[in-house]
N, C-alpha and C positions, 0 to 999 in steps of 0.2 A: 081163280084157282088154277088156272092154264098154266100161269109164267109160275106159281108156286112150285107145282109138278115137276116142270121143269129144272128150276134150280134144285127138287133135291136128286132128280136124275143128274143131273153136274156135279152135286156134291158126290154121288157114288161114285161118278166118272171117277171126277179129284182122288177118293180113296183109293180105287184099283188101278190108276195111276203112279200111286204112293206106294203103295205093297205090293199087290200080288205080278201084276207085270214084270213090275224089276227084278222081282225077285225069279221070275220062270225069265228072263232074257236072261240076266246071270246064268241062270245055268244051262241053257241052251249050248247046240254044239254047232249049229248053222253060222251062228257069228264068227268063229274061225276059217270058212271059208269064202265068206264074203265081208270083210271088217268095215271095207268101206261102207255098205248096204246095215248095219250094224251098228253103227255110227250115226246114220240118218235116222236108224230107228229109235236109238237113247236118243238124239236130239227130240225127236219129237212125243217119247217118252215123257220129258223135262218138260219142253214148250205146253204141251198139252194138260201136263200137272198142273203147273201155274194160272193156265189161262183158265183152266175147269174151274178151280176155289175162285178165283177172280168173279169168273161166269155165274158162277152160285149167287155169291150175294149180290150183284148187281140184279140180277134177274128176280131173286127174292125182294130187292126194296122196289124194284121197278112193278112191282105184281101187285105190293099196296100201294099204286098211283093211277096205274092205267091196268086195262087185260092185256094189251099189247105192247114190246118188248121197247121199239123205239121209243112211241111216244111216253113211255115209263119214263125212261132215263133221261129224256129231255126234258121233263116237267118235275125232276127229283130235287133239282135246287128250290123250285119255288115252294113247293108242299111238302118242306121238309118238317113243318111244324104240324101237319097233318100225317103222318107217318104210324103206323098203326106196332106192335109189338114187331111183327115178323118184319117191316119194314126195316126199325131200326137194326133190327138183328142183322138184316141183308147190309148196312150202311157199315156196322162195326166190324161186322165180318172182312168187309173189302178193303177200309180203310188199315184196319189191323193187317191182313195178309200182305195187301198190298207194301203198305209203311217198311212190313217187315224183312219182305224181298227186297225194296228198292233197297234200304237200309242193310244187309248183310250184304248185298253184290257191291255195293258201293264201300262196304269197309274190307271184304276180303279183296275186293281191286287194290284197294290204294295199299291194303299189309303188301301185296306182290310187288306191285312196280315200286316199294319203296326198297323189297330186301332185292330184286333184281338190280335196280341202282346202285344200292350197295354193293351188292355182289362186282358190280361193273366198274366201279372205283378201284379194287380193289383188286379187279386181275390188271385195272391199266398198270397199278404198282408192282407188280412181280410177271405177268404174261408176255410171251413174245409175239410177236404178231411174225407168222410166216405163210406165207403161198407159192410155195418154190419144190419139187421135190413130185414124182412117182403118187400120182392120187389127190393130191393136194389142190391141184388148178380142177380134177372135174366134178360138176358138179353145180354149178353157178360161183356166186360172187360172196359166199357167206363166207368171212374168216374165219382159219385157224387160228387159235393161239394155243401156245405151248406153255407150259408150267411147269418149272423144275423140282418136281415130287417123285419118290421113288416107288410111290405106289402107281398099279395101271388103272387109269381114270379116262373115260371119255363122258362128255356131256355135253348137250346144246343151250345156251342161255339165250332166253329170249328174249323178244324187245321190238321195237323198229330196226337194229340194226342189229341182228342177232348174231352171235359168236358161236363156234366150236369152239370147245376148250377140250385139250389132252396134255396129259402130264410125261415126264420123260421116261416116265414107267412103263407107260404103253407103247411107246416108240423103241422101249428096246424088249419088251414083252411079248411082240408083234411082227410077224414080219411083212413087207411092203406091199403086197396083195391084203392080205390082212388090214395092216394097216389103213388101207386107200378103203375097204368095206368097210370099217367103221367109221371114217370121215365121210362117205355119203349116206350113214343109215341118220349120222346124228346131221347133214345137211338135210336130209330128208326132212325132218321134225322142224328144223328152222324152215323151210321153203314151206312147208304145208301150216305152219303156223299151230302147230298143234296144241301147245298155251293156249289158245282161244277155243280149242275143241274142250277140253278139261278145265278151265277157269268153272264154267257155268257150273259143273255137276260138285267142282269146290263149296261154289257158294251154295249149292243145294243140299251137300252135308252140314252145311254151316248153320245153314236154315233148322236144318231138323235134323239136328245132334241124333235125334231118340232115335230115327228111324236108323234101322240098321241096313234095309235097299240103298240109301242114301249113301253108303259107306263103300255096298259093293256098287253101287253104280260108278264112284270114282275109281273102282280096281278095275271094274270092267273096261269102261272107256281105254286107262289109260294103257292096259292091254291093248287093243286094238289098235291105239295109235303105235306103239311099237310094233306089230304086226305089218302099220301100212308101208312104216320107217324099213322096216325086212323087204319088203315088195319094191321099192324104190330103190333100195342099194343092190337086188339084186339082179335089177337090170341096168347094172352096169358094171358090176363084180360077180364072181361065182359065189351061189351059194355055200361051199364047200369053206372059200374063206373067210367069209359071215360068219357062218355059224364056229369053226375054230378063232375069230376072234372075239365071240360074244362068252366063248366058255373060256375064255383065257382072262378075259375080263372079270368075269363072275368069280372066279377065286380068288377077287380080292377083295372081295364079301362076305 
């Protein structure tokens, strides 16, 4: 009755990991001033969700085989045909949760890096590749490419070999302080890899459409990772022409 107890203490975890959590870090005001400490904590928001429901059934089929947790789960292949109601429940429960994660991160992965490749076909066809020019070379090694649009556009695409992309709109929308802060807010995003910070909490809406934490946890995050991208461009530009080129940008929205 021990590992019983247990898993449905896990399964509560799993729930107030699901809801009530997310939903009071959302609207906390503490994540604004420490984004990155913010960050650690949605990851382990997410990490701990998963592992909870996981934790549950395991620990529920492991409880009809042994009292104790290890030797449960190492004798669970063999006396699977001795499995009592609650066991199987613990068994359907993992495999289904389980199946379901792997299965949503492994298909919201492959939709990304298939429209990222696309996308990356397609500025090879129309993009300049420049690194020459007032802002441009600082910052590391991640490319500009330029894009002859007359709307002001900046973005990071990411990848293994990740691009800036800005359009001619913004180069003439902007001017060279300007300019040079938002070519390292959006190198910021590529160097920090921040795709990989937001992919997870992607697949996490994906997982559970219903929940609506799930929706602000992706607003949340990807806030903060623009936040970290502000904190990085502006030790090396004035905040002053950040922020006039982030609102010059914004109107064309």
């Amino acid at each position: 009755m021990v590992l019983q107890a247990e898993a449905a203490v896990l399964g509560c975890l799993a729930v107030v990991l699901a809801g009530p959590l997310p939903a009071a870090l959302s609207r906390a005001f503490w994540p604004r001033r420490d984004p990155r400490a913010a960050l650690v904590a949605w990851q382990a928001v997410g990490l701990g969700g998963g592992l909870a429901i996981l934790g549950a059934g395991l620990t529920l089929a492991a409880g009809s085989v042994d009292d104790h947790w290890l030797p449960g789960i190492t004798a669970l292949p063999s006396k699977l045909a001795h499995l009592g109601a609650l066991g199987w429940a613990g068994v359907t429960l993992t495999l289904i949760a389980g199946g379901w994660l792997v299965a949503t991160a492994a298909t919201s992965a492959a939709r990304v890096v298939f429209s990222r490749r696309t996308h990356r076909h397609r500025l090879d066809a129309i993009a300049e590749t420049v690194g020459v020019g007032v802002g441009l070379n600082r910052g590391g090694s991640v490319a500009v490419h330029l894009v002859d649009h007359p709307h002001a556009v900046a973005y990071c695409l990411p990848g293994l070999r990740p691009r800036v992309v800005v359009s001619l709109g913004a180069v003439r929308a902007l001017g060279g302080a300007e300019f040079a802060a938002v070519v390292a807010h959006e190198r910021a995003h590529a160097r920090g890899r921040h795709d990989l910070v937001i992919q997870p909490f992607v697949a996490w809406r994906e997982t559970f459409p219903f929940l609506r934490t799930a929706s602000r946890s992706v607003a949340a995050v990807e806030l903060l990772v623009e936040m970290l991208a502000d904190d990085a461009a502006r030790r090396t530009c004035r905040a002053e022409d950040l922020q006039q080129a982030l609102r010059e940008l914004s109107r064309e929205h």
